[in-house]
C-alpha positions in Angstrom: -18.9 -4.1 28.6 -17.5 -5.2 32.1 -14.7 -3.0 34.1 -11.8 -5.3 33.2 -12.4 -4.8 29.3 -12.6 -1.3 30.3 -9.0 -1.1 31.5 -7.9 -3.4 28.7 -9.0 -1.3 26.4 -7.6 2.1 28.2 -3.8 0.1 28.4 -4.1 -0.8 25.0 -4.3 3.1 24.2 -1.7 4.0 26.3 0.4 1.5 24.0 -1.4 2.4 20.9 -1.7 6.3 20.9 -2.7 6.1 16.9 -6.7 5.8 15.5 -7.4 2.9 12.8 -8.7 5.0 9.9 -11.3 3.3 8.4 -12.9 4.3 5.0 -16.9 3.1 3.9 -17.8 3.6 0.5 -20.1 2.0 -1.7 -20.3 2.1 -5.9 -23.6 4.1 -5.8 -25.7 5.8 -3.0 -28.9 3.8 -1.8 -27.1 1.2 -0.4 -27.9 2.2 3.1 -24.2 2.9 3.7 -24.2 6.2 6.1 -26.7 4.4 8.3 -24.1 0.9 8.8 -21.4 3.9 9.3 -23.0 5.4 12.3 -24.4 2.0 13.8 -21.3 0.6 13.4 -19.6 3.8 15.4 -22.0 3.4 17.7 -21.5 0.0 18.6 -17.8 0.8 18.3 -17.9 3.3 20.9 -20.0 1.1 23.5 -17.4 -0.9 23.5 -14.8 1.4 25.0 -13.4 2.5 22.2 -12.6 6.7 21.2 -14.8 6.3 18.1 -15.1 9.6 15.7 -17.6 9.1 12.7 -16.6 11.8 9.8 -18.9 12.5 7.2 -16.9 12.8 3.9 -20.0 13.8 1.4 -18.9 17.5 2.3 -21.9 19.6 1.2 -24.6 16.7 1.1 -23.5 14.9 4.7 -26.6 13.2 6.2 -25.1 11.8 9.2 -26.3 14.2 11.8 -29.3 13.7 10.3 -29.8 10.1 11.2 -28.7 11.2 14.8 -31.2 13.9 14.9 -28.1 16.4 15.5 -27.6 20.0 14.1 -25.0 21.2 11.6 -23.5 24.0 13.2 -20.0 22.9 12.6 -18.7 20.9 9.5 -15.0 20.2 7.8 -15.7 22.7 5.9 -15.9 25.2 8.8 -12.5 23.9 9.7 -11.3 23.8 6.0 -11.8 27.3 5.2 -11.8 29.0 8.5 -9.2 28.4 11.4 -9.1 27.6 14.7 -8.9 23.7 15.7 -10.3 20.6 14.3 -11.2 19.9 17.8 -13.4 23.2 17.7 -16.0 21.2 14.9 -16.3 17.7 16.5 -19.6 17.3 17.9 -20.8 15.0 20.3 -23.5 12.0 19.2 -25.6 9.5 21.0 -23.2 7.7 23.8 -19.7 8.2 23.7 -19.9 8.5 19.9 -17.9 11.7 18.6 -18.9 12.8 14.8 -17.6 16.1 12.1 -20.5 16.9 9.5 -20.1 17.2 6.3 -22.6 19.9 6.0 -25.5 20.2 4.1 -27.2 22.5 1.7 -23.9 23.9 -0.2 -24.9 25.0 -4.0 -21.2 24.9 -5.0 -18.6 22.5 -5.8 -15.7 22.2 -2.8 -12.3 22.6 -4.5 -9.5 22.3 -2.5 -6.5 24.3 -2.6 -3.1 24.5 -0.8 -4.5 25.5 2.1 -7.4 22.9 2.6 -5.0 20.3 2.0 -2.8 21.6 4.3 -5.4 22.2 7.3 -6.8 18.9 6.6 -3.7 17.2 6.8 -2.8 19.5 10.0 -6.1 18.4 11.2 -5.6 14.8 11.4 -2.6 14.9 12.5 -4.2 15.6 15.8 -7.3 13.4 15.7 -5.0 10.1 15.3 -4.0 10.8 18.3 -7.3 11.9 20.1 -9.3 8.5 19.3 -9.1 4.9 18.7 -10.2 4.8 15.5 -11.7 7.4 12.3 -14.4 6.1 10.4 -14.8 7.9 6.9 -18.1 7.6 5.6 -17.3 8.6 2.3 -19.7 9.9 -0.6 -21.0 7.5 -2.8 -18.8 6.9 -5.9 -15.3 8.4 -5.9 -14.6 12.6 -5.9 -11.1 13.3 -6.5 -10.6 14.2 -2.5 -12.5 11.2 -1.4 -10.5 9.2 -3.6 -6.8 10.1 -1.7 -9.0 10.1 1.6 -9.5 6.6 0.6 -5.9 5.7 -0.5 -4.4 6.7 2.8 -7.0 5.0 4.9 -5.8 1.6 7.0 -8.9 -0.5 5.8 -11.7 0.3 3.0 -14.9 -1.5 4.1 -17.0 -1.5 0.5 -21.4 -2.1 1.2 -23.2 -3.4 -1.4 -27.1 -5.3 -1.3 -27.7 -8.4 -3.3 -28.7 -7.0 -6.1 -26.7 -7.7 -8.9 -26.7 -4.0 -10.2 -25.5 -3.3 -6.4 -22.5 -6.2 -6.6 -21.4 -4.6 -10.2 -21.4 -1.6 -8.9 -19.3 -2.6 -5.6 -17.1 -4.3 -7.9 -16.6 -1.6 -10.0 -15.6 0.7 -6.8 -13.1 -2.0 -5.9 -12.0 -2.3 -9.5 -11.1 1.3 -9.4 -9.2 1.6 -6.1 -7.1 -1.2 -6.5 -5.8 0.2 -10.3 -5.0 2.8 -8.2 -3.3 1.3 -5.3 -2.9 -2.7 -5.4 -1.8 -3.1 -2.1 -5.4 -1.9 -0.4 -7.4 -4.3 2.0 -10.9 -4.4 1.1 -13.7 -5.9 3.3 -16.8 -6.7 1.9 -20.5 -6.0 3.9 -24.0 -7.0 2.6 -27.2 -4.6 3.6 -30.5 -5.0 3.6 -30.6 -8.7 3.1 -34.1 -10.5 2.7 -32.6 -14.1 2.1 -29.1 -14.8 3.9 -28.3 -17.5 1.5 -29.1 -15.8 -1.7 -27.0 -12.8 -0.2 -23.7 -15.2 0.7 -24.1 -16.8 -2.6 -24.1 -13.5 -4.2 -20.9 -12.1 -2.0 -19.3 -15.3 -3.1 -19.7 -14.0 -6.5 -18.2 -11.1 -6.0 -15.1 -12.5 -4.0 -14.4 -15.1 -7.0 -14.5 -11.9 -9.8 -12.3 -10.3 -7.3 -9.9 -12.8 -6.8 -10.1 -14.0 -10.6 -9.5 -10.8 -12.3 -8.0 -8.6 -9.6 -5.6 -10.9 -7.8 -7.1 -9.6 -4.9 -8.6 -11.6 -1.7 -11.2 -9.6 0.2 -12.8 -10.1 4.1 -16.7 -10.5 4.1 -17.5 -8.4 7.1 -21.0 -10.4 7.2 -24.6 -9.9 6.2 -27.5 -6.9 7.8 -31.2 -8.1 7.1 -33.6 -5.8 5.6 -35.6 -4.5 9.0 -38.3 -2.6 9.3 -37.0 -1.2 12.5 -34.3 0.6 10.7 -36.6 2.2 8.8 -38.6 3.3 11.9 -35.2 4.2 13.4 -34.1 6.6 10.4 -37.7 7.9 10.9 -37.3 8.9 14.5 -33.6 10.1 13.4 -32.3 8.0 16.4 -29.5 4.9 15.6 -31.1 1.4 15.3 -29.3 0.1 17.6 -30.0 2.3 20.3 -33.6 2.8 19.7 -34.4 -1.3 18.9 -30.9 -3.3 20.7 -33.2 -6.3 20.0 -34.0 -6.2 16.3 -32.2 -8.5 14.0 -30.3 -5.0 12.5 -28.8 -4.5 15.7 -28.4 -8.0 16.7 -26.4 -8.4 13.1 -24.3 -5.1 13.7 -23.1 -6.4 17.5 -21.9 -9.5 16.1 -19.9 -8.4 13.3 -18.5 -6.1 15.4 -17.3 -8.8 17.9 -16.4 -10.4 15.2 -14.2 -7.2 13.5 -12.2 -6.8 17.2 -11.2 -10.3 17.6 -10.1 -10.0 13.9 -7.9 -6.5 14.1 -5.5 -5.1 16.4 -7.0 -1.7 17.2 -3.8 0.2 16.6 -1.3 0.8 13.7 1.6 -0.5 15.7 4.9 -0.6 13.2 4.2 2.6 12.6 1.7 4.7 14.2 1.7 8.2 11.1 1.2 6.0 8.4 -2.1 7.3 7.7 -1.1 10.9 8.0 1.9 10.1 6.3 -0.1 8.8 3.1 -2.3 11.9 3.1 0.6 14.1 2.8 2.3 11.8 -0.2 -0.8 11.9 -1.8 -2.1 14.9 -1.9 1.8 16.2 -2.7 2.2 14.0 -5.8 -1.1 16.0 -7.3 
């Protein structure tokens, strides 16, 4: 990115002192969505952009995994402990900023009044801290996840080809928009072996969607199935830092060109909303 983007990007901020909160979900786990979460940061955050990744499958996160990063520090450090949020944000590959979700918990997270409360707390600051929040939430819908989701700006839903996987993403869209109509959803299609089989399937899934749901969605674009991902997730390094020339990474750059000519980085009419539908939500429980 050249110096005068730079300084675009920092005016923009100075105009725009809200993050975009951005939530990735998927209808079931194998879909390859943590990894598009954290190359999608990543390419994010070359760009110029405050970019902090936030793995929402508290107990289970795998993120710092694929970065090769330890999990000193989680949400649930903050949730249940005190101190800032700032204290558990860790610092990735590049200028990429990530919270764990922890691994290796034997127990079910409930949240209580004061979880709910330090989270909300919590994010109160980070909105301000970074240009946008990615949510890479845990597959399916928890009840937390679920109003993490509801207050998010944008839902981006992954899905394969595979007709179990396009059910399944429907399903997941089916099920947030009974629960909020008004929700934008984009659409994003991994591990693609044949481009037009995938479009025609994504097609598909946009008709059901505006047929039974009254609902348009965004296709975000298509990832090919690449065997330098897998060697990527292997080394525990991001794909498109470790291979910038595979057809993954090539993929990823584009749709992200493509995602910032689309969107206004900033919530502009009014920059709390997303704070402002944590707290509704989680006080109409």
């Amino acid at each position: 990115m050249d110096q005068a983007q730079t300084l675009r990007n920092q005016m923009k901020r100075k105009n725009e002192n809200t993050a975009k909160a951005i939530a990735v979900v998927s209808g079931k786990g194998g879909v390859g969505k943590s990894n598009f979460s954290l190359n999608f940061s990543m390419e994010l955050s070359s760009q110029g952009y405050r970019v902090l990744l936030l793995d929402m499958d508290i107990g289970m996160g795998n993120v710092h995994i694929l970065m090769g990063q330890q999990s000193n520090q989680s949400i649930l450090h903050y949730l249940q402990g005190s101190g800032s949020i700032l204290d558990i944000v860790q610092k990735g590959p590049g200028n990429l900023s990530f919270i764990s979700g922890g691994s290796g918990l034997n127990q079910l997270v409930e949240w209580h009044d004061i979880e709910i409360k330090r989270f909300i707390e919590g994010f109160e600051l980070l909105q301000k801290e970074y240009d946008y929040l990615l949510f890479d939430m845990g597959a399916g819908a928890s009840v937390n996840g679920l109003e993490v989701i509801m207050a998010a700006d944008e839902v981006l839903v992954i899905t394969t080809p595979e007709p179990t996987s396009i059910m399944d993403a429907y399903s997941m869209m089916k099920f947030i928009y009974m629960k909020n109509p008004e929700k934008d959803f984009s659409i994003l299609c991994n591990r693609v072996m044949n481009f037009k089989e995938a479009n025609l399937a994504v097609e598909r899934l946009k008709l059901a969607t505006e047929r039974f749901l009254h609902k348009k969605v965004h296709f975000l674009g298509s990832i090919p199935e690449d065997l330098n991902v897998r060697k990527a997730v292997t080394k525990q390094v991001p794909f498109v830092l470790e291979y910038p020339s595979s057809a993954a990474s090539k993929q990823i750059k584009r749709i992200i060109k493509n995602y910032i000519a689309a969107r206004p980085t900033g919530v502009q009419d009014n920059p709390n909303r997303f704070v402002q539908r944590l707290t509704k939500i989680f006080s109409n429980r």
